[in-house]
Backbone bond lengths (Angstrom), bond angles and torsions (degrees), N, CA, C in turn:
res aa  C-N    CA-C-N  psi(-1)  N-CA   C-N-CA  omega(-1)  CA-C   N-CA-C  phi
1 X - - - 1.475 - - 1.519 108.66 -
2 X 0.940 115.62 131.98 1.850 131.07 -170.90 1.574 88.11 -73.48
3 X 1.612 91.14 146.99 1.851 104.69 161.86 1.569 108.78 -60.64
4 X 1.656 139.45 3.47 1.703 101.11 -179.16 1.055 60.71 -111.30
5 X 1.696 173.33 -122.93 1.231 153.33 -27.09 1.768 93.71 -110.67
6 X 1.319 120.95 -23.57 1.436 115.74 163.06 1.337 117.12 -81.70
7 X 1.113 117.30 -26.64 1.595 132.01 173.80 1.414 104.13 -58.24
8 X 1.499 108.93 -61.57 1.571 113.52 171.85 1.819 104.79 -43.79
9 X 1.044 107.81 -84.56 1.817 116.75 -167.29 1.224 98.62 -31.98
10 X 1.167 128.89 -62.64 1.865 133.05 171.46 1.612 121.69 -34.14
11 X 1.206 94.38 -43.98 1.688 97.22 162.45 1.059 131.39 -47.71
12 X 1.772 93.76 -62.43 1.484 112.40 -170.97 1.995 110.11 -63.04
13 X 1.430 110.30 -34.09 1.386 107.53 -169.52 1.309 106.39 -88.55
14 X 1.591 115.19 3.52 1.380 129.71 -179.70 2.016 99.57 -87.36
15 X 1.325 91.75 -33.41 1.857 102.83 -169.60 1.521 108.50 -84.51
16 X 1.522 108.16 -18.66 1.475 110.28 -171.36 1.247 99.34 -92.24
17 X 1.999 126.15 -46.90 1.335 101.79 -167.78 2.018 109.47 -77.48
18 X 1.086 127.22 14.04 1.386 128.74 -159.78 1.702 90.24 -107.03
19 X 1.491 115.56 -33.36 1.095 110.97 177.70 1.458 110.93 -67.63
20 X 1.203 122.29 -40.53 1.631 138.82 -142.84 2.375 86.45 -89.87
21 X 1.425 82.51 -36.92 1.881 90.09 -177.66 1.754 97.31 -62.41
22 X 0.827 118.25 -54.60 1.338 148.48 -178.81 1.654 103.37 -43.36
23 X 1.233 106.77 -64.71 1.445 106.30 177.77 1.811 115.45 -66.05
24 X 1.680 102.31 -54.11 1.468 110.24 -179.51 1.785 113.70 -39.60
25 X 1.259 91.88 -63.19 1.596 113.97 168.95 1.659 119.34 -22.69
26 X 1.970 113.56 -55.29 0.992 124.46 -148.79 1.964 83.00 -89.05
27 X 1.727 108.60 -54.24 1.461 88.21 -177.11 1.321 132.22 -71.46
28 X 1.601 114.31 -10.77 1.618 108.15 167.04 1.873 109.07 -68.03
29 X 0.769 121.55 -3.95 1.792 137.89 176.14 1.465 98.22 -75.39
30 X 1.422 119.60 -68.70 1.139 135.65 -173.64 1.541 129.18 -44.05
31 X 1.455 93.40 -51.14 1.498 120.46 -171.56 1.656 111.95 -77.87
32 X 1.453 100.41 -18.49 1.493 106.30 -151.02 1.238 106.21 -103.90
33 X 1.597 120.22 -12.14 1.138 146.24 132.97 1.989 136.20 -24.40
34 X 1.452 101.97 -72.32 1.585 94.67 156.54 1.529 120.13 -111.46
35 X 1.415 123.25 26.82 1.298 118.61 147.18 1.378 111.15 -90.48
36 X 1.641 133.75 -13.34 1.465 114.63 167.59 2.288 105.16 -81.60
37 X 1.205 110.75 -1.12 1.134 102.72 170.45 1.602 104.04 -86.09
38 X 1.771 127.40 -48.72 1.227 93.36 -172.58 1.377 123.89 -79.47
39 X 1.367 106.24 -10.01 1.636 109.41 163.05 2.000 111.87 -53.38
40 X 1.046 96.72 -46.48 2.104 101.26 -176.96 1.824 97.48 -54.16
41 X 1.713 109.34 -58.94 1.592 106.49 -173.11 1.370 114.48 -44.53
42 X 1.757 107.94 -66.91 1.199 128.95 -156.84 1.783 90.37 -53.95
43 X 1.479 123.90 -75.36 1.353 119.73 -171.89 1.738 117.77 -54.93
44 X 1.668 122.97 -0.43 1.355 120.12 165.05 1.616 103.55 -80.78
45 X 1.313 105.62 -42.30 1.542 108.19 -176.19 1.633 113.72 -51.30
46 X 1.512 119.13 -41.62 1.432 120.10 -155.77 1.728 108.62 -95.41
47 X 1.707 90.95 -16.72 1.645 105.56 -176.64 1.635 107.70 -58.32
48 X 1.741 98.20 -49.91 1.933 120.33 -165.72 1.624 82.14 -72.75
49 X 1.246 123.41 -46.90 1.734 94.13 -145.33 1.716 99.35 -78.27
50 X 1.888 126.96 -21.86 0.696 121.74 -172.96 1.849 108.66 -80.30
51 X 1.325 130.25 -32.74 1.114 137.77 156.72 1.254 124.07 -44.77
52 X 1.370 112.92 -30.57 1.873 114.59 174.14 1.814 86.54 92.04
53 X 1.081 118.80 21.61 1.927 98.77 162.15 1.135 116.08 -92.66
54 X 1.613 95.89 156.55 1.662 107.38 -158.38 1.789 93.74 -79.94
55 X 1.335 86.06 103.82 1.539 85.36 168.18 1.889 113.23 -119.95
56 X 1.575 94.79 132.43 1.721 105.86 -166.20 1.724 94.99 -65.19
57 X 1.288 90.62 160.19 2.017 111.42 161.14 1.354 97.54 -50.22
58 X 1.478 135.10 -67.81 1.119 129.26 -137.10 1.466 109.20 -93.07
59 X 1.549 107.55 -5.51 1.797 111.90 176.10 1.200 91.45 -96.43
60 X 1.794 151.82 -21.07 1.215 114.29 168.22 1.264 98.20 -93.67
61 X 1.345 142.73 -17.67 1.801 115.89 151.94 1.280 127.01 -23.50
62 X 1.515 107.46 -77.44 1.357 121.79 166.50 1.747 124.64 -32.69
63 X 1.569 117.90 -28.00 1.269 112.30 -178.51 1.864 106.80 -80.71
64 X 1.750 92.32 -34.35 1.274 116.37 -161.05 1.472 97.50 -74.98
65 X 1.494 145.53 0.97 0.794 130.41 -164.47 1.878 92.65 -128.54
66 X 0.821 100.33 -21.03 1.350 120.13 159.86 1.516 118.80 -41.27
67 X 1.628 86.41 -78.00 1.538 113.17 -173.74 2.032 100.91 -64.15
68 X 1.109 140.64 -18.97 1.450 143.69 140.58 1.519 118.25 -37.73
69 X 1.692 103.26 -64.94 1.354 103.52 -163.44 1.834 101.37 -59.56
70 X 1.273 116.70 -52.44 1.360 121.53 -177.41 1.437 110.74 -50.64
71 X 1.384 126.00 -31.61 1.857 117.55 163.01 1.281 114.70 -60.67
72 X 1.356 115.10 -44.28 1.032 102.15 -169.33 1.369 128.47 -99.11
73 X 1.820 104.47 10.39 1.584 103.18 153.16 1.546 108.20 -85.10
74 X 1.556 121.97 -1.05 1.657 104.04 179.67 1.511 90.01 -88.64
75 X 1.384 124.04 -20.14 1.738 113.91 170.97 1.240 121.42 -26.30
76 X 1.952 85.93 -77.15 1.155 117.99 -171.73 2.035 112.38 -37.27
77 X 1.418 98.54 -46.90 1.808 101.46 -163.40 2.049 83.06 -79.12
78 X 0.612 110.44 -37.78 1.728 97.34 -173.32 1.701 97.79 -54.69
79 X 0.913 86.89 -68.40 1.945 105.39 -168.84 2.161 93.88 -32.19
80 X 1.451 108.18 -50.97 1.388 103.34 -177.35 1.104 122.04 -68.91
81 X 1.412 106.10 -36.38 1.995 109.66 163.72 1.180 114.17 -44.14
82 X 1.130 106.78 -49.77 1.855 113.63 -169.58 1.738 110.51 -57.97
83 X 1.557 101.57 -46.28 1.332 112.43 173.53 1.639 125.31 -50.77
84 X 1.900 88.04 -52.37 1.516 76.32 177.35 1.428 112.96 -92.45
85 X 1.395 125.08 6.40 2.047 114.67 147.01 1.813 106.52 -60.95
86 X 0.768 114.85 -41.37 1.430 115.11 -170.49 1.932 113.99 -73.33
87 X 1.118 92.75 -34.94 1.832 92.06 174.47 1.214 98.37 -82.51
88 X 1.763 148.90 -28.27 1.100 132.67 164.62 1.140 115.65 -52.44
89 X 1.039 128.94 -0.47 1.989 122.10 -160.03 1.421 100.42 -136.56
90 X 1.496 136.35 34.61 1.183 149.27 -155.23 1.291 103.14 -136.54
91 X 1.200 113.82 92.41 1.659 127.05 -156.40 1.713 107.90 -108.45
92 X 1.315 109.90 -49.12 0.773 134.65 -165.64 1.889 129.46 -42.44
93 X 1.310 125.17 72.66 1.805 136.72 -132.65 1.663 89.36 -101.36
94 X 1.854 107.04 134.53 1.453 112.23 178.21 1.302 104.82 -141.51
95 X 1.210 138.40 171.09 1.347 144.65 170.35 1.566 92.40 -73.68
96 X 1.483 104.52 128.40 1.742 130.09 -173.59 1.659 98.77 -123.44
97 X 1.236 97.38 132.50 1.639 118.73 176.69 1.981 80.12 -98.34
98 X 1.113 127.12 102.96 1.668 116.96 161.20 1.774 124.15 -39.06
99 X 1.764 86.88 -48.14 1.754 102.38 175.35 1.742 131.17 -46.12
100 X 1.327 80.99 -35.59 1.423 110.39 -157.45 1.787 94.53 -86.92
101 X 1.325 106.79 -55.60 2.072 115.53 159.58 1.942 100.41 -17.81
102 X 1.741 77.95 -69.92 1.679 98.80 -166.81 1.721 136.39 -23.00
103 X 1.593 78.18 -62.01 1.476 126.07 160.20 1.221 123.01 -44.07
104 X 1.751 121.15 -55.56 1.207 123.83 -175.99 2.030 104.44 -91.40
105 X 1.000 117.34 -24.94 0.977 121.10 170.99 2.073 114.25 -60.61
106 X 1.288 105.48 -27.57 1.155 96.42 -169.68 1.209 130.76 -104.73
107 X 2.069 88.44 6.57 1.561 112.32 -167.31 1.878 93.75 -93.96
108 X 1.282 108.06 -6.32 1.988 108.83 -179.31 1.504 94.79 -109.85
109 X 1.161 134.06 21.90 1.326 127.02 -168.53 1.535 114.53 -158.92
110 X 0.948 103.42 -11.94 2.101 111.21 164.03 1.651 112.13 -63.98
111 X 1.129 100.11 -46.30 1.816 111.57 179.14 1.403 102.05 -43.00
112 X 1.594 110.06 -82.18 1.147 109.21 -177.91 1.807 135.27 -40.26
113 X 1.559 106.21 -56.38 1.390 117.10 143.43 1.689 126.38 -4.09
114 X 1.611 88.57 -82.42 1.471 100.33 168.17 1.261 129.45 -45.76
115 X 1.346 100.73 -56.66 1.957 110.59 -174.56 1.919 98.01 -54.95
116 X 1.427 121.44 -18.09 1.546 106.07 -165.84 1.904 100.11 -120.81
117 X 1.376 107.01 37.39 1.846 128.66 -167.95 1.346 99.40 26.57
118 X 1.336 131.42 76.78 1.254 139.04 -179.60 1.498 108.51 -135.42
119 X 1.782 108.08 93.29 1.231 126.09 -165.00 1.823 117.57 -64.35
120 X 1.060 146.54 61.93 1.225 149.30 144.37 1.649 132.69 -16.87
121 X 1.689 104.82 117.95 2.136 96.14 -171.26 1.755 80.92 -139.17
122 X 1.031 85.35 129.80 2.129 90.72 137.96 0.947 120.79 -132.27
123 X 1.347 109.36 150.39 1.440 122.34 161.82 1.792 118.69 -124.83
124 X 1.355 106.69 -178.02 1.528 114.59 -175.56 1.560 90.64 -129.37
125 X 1.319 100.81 140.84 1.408 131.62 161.60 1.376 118.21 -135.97
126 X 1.435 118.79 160.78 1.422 129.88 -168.90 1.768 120.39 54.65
127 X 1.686 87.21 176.67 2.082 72.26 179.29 0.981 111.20 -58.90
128 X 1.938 86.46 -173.43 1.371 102.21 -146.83 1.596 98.53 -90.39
129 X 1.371 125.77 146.17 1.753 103.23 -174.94 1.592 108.38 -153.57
130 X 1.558 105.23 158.33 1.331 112.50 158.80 1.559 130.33 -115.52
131 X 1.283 117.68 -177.23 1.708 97.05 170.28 1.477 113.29 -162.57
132 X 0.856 138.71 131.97 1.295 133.11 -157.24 1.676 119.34 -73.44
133 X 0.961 141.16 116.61 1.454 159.72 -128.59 1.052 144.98 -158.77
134 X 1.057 148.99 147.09 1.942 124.47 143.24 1.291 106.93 -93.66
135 X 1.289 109.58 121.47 1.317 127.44 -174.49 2.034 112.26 -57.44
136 X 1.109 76.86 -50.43 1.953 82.22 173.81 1.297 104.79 -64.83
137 X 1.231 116.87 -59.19 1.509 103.76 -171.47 1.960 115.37 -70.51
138 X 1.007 115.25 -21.49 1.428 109.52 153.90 0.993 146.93 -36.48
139 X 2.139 91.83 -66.01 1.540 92.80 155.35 0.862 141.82 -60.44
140 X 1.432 120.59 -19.59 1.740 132.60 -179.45 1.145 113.11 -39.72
141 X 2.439 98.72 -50.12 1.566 108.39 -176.51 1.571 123.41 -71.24
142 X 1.203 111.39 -6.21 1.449 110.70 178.89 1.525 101.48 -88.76
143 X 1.441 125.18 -26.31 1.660 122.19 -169.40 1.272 87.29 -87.50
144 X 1.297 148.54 -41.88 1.282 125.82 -162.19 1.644 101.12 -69.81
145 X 1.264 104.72 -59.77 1.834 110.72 -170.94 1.775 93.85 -46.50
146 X 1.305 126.02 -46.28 1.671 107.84 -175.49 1.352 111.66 -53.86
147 X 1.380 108.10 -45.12 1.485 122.05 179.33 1.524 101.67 -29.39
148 X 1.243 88.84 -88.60 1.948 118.80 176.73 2.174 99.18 -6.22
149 X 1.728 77.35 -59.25 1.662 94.01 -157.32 1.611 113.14 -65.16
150 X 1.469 114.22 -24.02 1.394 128.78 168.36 1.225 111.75 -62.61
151 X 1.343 117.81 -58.63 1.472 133.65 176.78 1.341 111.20 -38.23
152 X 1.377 115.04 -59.38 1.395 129.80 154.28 1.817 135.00 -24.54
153 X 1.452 75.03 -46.91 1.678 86.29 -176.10 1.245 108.04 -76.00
154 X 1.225 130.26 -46.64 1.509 155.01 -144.52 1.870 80.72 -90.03
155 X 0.981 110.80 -39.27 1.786 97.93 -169.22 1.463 107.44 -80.85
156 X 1.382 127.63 -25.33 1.509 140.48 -176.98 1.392 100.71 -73.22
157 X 1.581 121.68 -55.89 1.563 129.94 -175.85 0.964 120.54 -98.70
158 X 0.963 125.80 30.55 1.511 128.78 -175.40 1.041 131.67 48.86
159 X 1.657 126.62 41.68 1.628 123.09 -170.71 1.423 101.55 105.75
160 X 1.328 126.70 -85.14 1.467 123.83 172.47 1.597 129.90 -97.15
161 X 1.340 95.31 142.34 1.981 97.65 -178.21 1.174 115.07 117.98
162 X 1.502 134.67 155.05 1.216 142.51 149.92 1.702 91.49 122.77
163 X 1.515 101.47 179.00 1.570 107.74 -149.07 2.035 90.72 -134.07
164 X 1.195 97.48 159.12 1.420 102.45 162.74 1.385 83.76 -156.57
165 X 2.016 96.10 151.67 1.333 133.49 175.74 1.312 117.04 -112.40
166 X 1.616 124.25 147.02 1.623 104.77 173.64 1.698 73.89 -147.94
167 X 1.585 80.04 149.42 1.936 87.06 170.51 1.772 82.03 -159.29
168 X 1.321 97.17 147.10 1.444 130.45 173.83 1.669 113.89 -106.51
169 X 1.566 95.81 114.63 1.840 89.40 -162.87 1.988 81.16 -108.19
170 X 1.236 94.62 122.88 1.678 97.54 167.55 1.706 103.60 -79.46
171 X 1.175 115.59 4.10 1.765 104.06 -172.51 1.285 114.74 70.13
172 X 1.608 109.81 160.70 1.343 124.57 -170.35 1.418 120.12 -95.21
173 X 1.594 122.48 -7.64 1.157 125.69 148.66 1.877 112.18 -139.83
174 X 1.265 101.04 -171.61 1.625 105.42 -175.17 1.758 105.83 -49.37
175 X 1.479 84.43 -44.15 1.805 83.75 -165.79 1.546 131.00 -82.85
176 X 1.652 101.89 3.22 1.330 119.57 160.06 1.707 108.57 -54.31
177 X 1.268 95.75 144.55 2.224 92.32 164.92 1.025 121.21 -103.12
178 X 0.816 101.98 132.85 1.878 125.38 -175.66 1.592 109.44 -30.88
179 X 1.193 160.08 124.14 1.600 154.16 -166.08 1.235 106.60 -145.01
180 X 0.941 111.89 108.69 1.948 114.79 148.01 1.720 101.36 -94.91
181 X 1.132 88.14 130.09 1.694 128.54 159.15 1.353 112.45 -96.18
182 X 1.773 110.76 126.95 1.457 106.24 159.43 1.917 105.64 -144.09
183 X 1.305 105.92 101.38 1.367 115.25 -168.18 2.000 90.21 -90.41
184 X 1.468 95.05 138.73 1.515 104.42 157.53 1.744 119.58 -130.78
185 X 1.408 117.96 158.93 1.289 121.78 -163.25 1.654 99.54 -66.35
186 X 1.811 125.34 -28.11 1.173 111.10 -144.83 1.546 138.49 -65.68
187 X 1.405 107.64 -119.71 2.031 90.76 173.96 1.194 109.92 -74.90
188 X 1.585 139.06 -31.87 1.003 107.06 166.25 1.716 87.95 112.68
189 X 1.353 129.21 166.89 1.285 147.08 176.63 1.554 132.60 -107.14
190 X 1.061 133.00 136.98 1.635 112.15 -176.00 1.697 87.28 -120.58
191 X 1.714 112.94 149.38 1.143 114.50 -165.32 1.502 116.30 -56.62
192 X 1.684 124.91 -41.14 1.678 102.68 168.64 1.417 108.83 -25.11
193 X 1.206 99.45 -64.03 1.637 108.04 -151.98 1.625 113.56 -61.65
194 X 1.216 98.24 -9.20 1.835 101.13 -173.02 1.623 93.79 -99.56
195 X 1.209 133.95 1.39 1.349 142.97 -139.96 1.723 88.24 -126.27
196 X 1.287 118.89 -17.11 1.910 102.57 -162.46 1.499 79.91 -157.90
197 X 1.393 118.87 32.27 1.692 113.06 167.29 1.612 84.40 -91.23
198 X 1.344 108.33 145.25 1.284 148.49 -162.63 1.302 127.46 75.22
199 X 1.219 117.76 -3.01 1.522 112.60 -174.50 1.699 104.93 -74.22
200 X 1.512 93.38 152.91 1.800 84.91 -175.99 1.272 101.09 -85.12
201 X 1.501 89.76 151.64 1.430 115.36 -179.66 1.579 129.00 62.04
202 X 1.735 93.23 15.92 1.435 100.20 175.85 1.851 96.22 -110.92
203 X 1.478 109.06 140.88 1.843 98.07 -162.90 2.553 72.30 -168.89
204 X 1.226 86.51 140.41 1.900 115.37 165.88 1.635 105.31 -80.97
205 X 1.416 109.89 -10.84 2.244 101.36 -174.03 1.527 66.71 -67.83
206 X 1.863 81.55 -176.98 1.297 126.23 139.85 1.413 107.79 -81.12
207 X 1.763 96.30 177.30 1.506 112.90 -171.40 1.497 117.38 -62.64
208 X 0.945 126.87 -3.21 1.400 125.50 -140.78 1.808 91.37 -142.86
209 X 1.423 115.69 -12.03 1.628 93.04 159.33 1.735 107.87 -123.20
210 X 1.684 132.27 40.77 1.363 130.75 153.85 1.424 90.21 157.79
211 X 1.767 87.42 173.75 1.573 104.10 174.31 1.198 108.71 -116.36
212 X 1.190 121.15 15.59 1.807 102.42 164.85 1.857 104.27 100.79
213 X 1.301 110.90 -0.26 1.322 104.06 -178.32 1.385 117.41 -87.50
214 X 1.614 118.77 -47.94 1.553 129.41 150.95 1.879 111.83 39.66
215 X 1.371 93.52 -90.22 1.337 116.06 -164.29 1.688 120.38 -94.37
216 X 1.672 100.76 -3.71 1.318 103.41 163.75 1.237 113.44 -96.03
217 X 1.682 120.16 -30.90 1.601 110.53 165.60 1.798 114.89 -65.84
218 X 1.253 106.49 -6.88 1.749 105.91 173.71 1.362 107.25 -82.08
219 X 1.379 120.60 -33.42 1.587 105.11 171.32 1.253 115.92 -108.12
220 X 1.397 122.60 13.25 1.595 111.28 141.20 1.224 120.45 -55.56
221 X 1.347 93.80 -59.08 2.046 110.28 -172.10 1.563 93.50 -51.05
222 X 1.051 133.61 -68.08 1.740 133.20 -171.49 1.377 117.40 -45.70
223 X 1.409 93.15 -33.98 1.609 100.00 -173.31 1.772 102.95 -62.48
224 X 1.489 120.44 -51.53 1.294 123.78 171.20 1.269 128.62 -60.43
225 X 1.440 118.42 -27.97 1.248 113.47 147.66 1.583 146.58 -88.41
226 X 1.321 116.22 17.02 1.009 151.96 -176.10 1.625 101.82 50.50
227 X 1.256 98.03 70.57 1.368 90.44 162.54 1.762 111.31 -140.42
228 X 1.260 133.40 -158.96 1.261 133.11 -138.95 1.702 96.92 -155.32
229 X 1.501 113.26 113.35 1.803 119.44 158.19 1.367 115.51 -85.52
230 X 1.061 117.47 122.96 1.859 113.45 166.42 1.896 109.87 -127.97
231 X 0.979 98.40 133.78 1.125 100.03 176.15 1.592 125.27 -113.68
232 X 1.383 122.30 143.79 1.549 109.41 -172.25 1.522 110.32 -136.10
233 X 1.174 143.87 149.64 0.872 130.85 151.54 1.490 126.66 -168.21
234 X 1.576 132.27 161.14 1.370 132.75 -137.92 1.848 113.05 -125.78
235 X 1.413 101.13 45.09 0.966 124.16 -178.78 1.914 122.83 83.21
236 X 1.629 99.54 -42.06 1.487 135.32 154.79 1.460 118.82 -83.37
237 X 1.268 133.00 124.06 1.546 106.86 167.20 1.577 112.22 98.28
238 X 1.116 125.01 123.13 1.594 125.00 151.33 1.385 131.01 -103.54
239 X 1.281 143.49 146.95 1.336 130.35 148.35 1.168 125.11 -117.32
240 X 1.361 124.96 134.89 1.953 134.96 -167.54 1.416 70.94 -115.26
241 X 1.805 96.43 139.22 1.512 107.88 174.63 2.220 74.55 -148.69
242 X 1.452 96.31 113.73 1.365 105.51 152.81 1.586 114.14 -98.17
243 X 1.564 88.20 151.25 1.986 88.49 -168.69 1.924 82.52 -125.12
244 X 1.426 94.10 128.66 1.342 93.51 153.85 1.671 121.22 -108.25
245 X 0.821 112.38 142.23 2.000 103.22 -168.07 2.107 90.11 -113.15
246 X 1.192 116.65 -18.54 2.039 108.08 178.84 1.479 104.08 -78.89
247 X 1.682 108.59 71.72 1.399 99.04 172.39 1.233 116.92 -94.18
248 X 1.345 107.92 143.02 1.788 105.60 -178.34 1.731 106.10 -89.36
249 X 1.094 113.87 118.78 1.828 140.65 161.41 1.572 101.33 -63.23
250 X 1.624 106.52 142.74 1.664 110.47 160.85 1.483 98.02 -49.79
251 X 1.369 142.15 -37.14 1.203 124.28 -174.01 1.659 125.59 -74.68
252 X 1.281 108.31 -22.85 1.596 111.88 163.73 1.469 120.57 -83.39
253 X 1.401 109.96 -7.01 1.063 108.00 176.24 1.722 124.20 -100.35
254 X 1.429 102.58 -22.45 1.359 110.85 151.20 1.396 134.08 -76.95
């Protein structure tokens, strides 16, 4: 083995454990967060009852219901870890109709939309195309980015209103890449934030609507399908433009 080809491997296991530091790092942050709340409830609860203070039913309800919600936001961030170990390991590449992704993606995600008057259209432009993929895990990336884009809306209008668009541009020749676009009206991005969108566990909610994983399991998944997230936006408004470049030709397909 040549000196750069170890140089290379050294890098890479230099890039993986910094990532993996990187991640560990971000969820001991996370976690450490509402387990010092149910530690505060739980030890107010045992302080009063061992002190003899008059403490009501419904104030240790209230702690006790407390001390729930805080498990089950460390759920919640476990449950997304797991997710995004599991979309890393999603290998599995098929001939993808994008449209058809689109489509099914928007048939688990209109409901919600709707219930918060958040007007939703797609369309198709350019040829007609496929691209090689995992279809499930694709769609995942279009439901999360709607997600994102709802979230969005709901934060601009206060709960109800605002619009999202998706259009699928097959490109103007073969060697164009395949793109879904899904622009929404809502708050919109300020460049930090467009600057460290994807890192895990870095996310603009509050605690209580994600942990920041979202958009890093979207460019895992892309990363395996060789495709590309960019995000833009104009203070108002976002746009997710995924590029897929594994397009299948009548000739790969014959």
């Amino acid at each position: 083995m040549s000196a750069d080809s170890t140089e290379i491997i050294a890098r890479m296991r230099r890039h993986r454990q910094n990532g993996l530091a990187e991640m560990a790092a971000g969820m001991a942050h996370e976690i450490s967060q509402p387990l010092g709340g149910i530690r505060a409830f739980a030890e107010g609860i045992l302080i009063g009852i061992e002190e003899g203070w008059d403490i009501t039913g419904e104030e240790i309800k209230g702690k006790m219901r407390r001390i729930i919600a805080e498990a089950d936001r460390i759920d919640d961030l476990i449950q997304g870890v797991r997710g995004f170990a599991d979309e890393q390991g999603r290998v599995e590449m098929l001939a993808v109709d994008p449209a058809h992704v689109v489509r099914a993606a928007l048939h688990l995600t209109r409901t919600r939309l709707q219930a918060h008057g958040i007007a939703c259209d797609a369309t198709a432009i350019g040829l007609p195309s496929r691209v090689r993929a995992n279809p499930f895990a694709l769609q995942e990336v279009v439901q999360l980015i709607l997600a994102n884009a709802a979230d969005a809306c709901q934060q601009r209008h206060g709960g109800a209103g605002g619009a999202v668009a998706i259009v699928v541009d097959g490109g103007a020749t073969p060697d164009d890449p395949v793109c879904i676009r899904i622009s929404d009206d809502g708050c919109g991005m300020d460049a930090a934030s467009l600057a460290r969108a994807g890192e895990p566990f870095f996310t603009t909610k509050g605690p209580d609507r994600g942990v920041g994983l979202g958009l890093a399991m979207v460019r895992g998944i892309l990363g395996q399908c060789g495709g590309q997230l960019e995000l833009t936006s104009a203070g108002s408004g976002t746009t997710a433009t995924v590029r897929l470049w594994h397009r299948i030709t009548t000739t790969d397909a014959a």
